[in-house]
N, C-alpha and C positions, 0 to 999 in steps of 0.2 A: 376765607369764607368757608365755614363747612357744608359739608358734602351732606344735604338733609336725607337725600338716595343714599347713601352708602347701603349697605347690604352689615350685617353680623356674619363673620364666615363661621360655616358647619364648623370648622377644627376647633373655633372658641367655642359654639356651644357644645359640642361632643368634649370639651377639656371641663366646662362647669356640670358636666352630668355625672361626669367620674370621679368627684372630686369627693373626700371621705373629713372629716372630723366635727369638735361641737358646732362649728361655724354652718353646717349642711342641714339640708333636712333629711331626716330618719326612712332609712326604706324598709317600710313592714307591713307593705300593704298585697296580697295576691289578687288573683283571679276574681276570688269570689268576691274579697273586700270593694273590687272597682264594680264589679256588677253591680250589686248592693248599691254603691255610689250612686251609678248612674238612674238605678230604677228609684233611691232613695229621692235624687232630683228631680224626676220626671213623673211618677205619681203622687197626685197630691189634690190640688180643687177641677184637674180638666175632669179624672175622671169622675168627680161625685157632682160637678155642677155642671161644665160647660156641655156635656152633652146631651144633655137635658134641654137645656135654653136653645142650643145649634140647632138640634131637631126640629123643636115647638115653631122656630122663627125662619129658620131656611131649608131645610134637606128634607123633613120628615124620615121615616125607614130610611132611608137613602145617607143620611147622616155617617154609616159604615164606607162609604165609598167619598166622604169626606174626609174621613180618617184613614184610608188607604191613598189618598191624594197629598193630605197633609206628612204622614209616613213616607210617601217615597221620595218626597221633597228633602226628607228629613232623613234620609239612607243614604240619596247622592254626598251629601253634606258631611255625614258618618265616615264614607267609606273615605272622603278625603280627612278627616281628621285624622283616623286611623293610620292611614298613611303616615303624616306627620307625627303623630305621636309614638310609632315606632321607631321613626329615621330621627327623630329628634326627641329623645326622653327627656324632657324637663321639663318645670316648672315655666306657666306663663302662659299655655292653651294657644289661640290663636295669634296673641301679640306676638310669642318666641318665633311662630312659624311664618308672620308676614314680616318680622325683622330681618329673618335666613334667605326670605324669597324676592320679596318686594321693596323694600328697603326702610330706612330709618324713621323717615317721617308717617308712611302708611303705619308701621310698628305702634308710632305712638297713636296712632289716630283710633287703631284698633281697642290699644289699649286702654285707653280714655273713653272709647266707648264701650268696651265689657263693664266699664262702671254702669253701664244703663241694664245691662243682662244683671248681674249677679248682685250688686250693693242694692239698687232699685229692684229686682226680682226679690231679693230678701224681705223687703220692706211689702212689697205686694203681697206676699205671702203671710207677713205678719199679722197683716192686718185682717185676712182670711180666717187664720188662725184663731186672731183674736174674739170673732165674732162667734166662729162654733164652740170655744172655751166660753164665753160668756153664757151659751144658751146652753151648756151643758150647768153650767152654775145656780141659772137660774132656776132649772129644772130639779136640784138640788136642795133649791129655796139657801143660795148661796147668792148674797146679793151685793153687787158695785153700785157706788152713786153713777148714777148717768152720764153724771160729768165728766167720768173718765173711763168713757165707754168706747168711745168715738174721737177721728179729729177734729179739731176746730171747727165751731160754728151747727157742727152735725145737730139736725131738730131730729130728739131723738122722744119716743110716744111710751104710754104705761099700757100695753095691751092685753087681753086677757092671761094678764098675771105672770107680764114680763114685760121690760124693758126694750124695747128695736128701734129700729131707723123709722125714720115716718116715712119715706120713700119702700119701705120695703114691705108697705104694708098692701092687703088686696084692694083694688080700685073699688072709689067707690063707699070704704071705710070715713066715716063722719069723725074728721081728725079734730073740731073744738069742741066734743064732747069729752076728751083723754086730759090724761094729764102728760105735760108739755116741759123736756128741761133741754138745754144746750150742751153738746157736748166742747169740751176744752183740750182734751190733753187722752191719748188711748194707753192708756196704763200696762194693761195687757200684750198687748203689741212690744213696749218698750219694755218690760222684764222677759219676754220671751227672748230678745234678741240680745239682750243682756246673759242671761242662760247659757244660751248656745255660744256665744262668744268665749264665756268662760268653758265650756269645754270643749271648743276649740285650742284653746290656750295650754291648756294641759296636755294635751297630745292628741295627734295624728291615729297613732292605733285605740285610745278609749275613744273620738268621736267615730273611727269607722266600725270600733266594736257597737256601739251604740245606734248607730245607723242601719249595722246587719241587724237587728235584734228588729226595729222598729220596722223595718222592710219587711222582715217577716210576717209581722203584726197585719199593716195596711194592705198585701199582697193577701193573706189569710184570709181580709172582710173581704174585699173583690172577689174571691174563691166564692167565699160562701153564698154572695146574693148571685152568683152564677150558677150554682148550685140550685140555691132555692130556684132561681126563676127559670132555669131551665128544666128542674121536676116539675112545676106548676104547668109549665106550656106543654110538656108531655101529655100531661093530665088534663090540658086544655087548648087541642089544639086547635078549635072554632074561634076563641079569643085570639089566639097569635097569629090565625089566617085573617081575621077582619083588622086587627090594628096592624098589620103589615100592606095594608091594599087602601088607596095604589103604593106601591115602593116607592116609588118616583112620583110624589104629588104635583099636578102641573102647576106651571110657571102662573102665579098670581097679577100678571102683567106689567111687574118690577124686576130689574134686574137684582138677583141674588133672594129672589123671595121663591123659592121653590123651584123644580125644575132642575135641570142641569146646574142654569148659573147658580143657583142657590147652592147645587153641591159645590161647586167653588166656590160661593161666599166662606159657606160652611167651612169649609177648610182653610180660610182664612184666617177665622176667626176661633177656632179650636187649635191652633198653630202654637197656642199659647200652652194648650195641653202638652207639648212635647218638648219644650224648653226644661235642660236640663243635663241630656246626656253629653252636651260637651264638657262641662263640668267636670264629666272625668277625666278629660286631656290637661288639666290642671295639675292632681297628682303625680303625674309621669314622674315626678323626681321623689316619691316616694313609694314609687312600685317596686318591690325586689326584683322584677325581670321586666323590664317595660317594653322590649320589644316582642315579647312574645304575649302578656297578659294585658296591653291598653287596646290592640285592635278585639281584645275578647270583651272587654269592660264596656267599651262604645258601642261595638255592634252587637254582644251578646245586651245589655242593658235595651238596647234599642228595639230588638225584634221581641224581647219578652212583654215589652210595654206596648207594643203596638197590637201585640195578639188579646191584649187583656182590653185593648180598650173597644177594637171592632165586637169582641165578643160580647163586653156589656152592652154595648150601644146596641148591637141586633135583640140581645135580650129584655133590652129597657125598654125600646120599642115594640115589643112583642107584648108584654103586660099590663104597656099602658097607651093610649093612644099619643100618638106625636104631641097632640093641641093639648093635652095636658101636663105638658113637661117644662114649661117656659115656670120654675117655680125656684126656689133656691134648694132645695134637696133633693131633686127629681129622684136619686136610685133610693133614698130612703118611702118615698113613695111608692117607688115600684116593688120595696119587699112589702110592703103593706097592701096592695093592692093581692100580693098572692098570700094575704091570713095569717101573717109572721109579724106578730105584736112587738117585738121587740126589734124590728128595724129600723125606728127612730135612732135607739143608741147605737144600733151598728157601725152605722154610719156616720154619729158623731165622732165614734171611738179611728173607725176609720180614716176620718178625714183630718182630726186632728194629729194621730199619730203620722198622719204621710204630711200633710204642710211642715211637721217637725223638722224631717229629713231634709224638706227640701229648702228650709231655712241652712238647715247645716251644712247643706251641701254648697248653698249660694255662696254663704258666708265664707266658707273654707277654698273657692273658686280668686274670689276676689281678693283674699289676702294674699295668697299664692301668686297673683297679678301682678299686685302691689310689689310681694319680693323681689320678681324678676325684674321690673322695672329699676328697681332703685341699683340691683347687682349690675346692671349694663348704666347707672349713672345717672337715668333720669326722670327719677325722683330721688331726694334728699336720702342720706346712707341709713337714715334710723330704722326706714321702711325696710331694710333688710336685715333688719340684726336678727340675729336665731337668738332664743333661749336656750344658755348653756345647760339647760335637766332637761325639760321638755324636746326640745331638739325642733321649736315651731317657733315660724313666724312673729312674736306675741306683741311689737309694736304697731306693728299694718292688724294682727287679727282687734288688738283691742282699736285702733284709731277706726277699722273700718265700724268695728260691733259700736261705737257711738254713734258715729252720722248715720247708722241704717236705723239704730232705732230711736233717734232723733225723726227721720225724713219717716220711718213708721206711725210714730205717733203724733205726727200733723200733718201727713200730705194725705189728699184722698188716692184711694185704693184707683181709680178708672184713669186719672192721669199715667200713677205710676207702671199700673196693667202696658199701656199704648206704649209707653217708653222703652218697658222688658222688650215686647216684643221686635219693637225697629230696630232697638242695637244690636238682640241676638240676630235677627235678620242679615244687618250689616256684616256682622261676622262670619256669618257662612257664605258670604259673597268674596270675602276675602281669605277665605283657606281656601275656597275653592280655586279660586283665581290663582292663588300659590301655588297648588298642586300642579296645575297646567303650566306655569313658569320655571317650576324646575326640574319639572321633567323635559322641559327645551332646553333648560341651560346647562344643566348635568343630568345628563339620560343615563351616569353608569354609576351614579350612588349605587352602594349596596343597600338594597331595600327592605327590611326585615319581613314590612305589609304592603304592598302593593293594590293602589286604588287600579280596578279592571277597566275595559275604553274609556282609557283616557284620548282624546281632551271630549269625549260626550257625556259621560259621567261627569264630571265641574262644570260643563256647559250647563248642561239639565241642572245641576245645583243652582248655579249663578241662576239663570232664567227665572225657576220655581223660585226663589228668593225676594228675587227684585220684583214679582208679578205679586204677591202676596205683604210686598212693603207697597205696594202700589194703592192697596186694600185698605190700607191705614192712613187717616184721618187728615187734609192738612196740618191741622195745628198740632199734632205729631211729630210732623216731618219740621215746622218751622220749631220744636224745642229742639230735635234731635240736633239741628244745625247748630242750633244757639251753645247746645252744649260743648257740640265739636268745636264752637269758635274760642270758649273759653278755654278748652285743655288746648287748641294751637298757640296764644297765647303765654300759658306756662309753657308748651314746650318752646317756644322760641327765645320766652324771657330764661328761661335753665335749664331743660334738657339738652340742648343742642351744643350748652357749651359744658355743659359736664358727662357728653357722653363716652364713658370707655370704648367704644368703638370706635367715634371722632380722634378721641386721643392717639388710642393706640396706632391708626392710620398716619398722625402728625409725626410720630417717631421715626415710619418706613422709611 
């Protein structure tokens, strides 16, 4: 009977981390490449959309103290990846690290559900993508049949001189006076992830040259409407006193509708804004120095994102009142409100170029996954074959780059959103929990990074985790199971018996 607990011992994974030829993956990635990474996955639609909608509907001004709630949920969780991805450079993020701590079966369980963070996080974001490339098109007078505009069944409307969702139109709009077509199939969506997959495939150092370049880009609009909007409220500072009052709008006599609770709804539900930076504990085995560059890539990635988003949100709030930000472009609104005509494309430009990155970042998370899995046995050997030029993954990158823009271009975007979120959730309950078990069971590893009060630090992780999957939906939590039920199933029907750590154990 195998042993489903067995544990991976550190001496096997420290023996696949040092291991050199075509068979490995390429280390050419620094400092700055994992930053870029990490800020490349983590800004993208939280901050051009959800802070906008979080404010309008729960927090009002106070929406900044949702995102320092949502952040430090999101530091405890850091500071243990960090850990781990120092003490354990390689390839496989959370799965490698609850394989070394917690054991075999949790390993798969984790890893079976980073498919809900990164393969489904890609596809969420596709689809995002796909909608500001469209209205950039059409503004273009660059025009797709409707048909494949949208997934399945989508009633999509002719509105003043574009194509949209009919849901997404202002209430109130007289929807049988338009013209009316079905969408089938999001075209958009499915060549974008097609795209990215291809240069995934080609190498490691062109996608993260290509993801510094575009970080630059999408960090430069955020600049700029910080810029603008905070010369404007200089210049006007009667406006930014009356839309900032009250800070704290009282509780609407619902829970999470203003108020306190509302600042925790709020940061329930922008949680999604910050999915991303573990994605860089993925690369580890393609870091030149991973013990000293992955706790800078996590945490420095982390605290740069989190400054840029309290910042917009105090400033988005300031130019416009809370009640009018419940919109799908809120900060493109709000450079318009301070007399900057061209902050419609800012923002398109910006927000497609950040969904780009953080397609590539998903993408590149989850094939990474997939390798580690199949090099410990369980999954099928192909998922690990390297490309002898490339020096990358290019079976798991291409098998995963179809099912994501397959599941892109017919699932809707609000199941998949709720899904991203509960798995990445799951995962940060289980590195933290790691972190806490092996510093009881081996307190004299040598530590490159060391997470500070431990076991209150993973506590606070765990806690903050588990309370904000709390937040999300029943029929969430009843797919997240369903999903878990199918991957235990493969693993019992063939991970369990072809895992090289089962094996190697049968030889002792």
């Amino acid at each position: 009977m195998p042993n489903i607990l067995i544990r991976k011992p550190l001496s096997m994974i420290k023996d696949e981390a040092g291991e050199e030829g075509e068979h490995t993956l390429k280390r050419s990635l620094g400092a700055l490449n994992l930053i870029a990474l990490g800020i490349g996955a983590i800004i993208g639609a939280g901050i051009f959309v959800l802070t906008g909608s979080a404010a309008a509907q729960y927090a009002g001004p106070a929406i900044i103290l949702s995102f320092v709630l949502a952040g430090t949920g999101c530091l405890f969780a850091g500071l243990c990846y960090a850990e781990f991805a120092s003490l354990i450079p390689i390839a496989g993020s959370a799965y490698t690290y609850g394989y070394a701590t917690l054991g075999e079966l949790f390993a798969w369980i984790i890893g079976w559900d980073l498919i809900l963070e990164y393969a489904f996080g890609a596809a969420t974001v596709a689809s995002g993508w796909s909608a500001n490339v469209l209205k950039a098109l059409q503004l273009l007078q660059i025009h797709i049949p409707p048909q494949l505009m949208a997934t399945p069944g989508t009633d999509m409307v002719y509105w003043q001189g574009m194509w949209r969702t009919a849901v997404s139109l202002p209430a109130g709009t007289d929807l049988t006076s338009l013209s009316h077509a079905t969408a089938s199939f999001n075209i958009v969506a499915f060549l974008a992830i097609c795209i990215i997959t291809m240069i995934l495939v080609i190498g490691i150092q062109e996608s993260a040259t290509l993801n510094t370049f575009i970080v630059f880009v999408k960090v430069g609009t955020v600049l700029v409407f910080i810029g603008v909007a905070a010369i404007y409220l200089f210049a006007h500072p009667d406006i930014a006193s009356a839309n900032w009052h009250p800070f704290i709008p009282p509780n609407a006599g619902e829970f999470g509708k203003f108020g306190w609770s509302g600042i925790a709804r709020g940061a329930a539900v922008i949680f999604f804004a910050y999915i991303g930076f573990d994605a860089v504990s993925t690369a580890a085995q393609e870091a030149k120095n991973p013990q000293k560059d992955m706790p800078l890539g996590i945490l420095g990635s982390l605290a740069i994102c989190t400054v840029l988003y309290i910042v917009t949100a105090l400033l988005l709030t300031g130019v416009l009142k809370y009640t009018q930000l419940n919109v799908a472009a809120p900060v493109a609104d709000g450079i318009e409100a301070t007399g900057v005509a061209w902050g419609q494309w800012l923002v398109l430009i910006g927000t497609i170029a950040g969904l780009s990155t953080v397609m590539l970042v998903m993408l590149l998370g989850q094939s990474r996954v997939f390798f580690s899995m199949s090099r410990d046995g369980l999954l099928p050997e192909w998922a690990g074959r390297v490309h002898p030029k490339f020096r990358t993954p290019y079976i798991s990158s291409i098998t995963v780059g179809i099912f994501v823009a397959i599941f892109a271009a017919v699932i809707p975007i609000g199941i998949l959103g709720e899904l991203v979120s509960i798995g990445t959730l799951l995962a940060f309950v289980i590195v933290c929990a790691g972190v806490w078990v092996l510093r009881r069971k081996q307190p004299d590893l040598p530590r490159p990074f060391k997470t500070p009060l431990v076991p209150l630090v993973p506590i606070l992780g765990m806690i903050i985790s588990f309370a904000l999957m709390a937040a999300l939906p029943l029929d969430t939590w009843l797919r997240m199971i369903i999903w878990l039920a199918i991957g235990l199933f493969i693993y019992f029907g063939y991970g369990r018996h072809h895992s090289r750590v089962q094996i190697a154990a049968k030889r002792l």
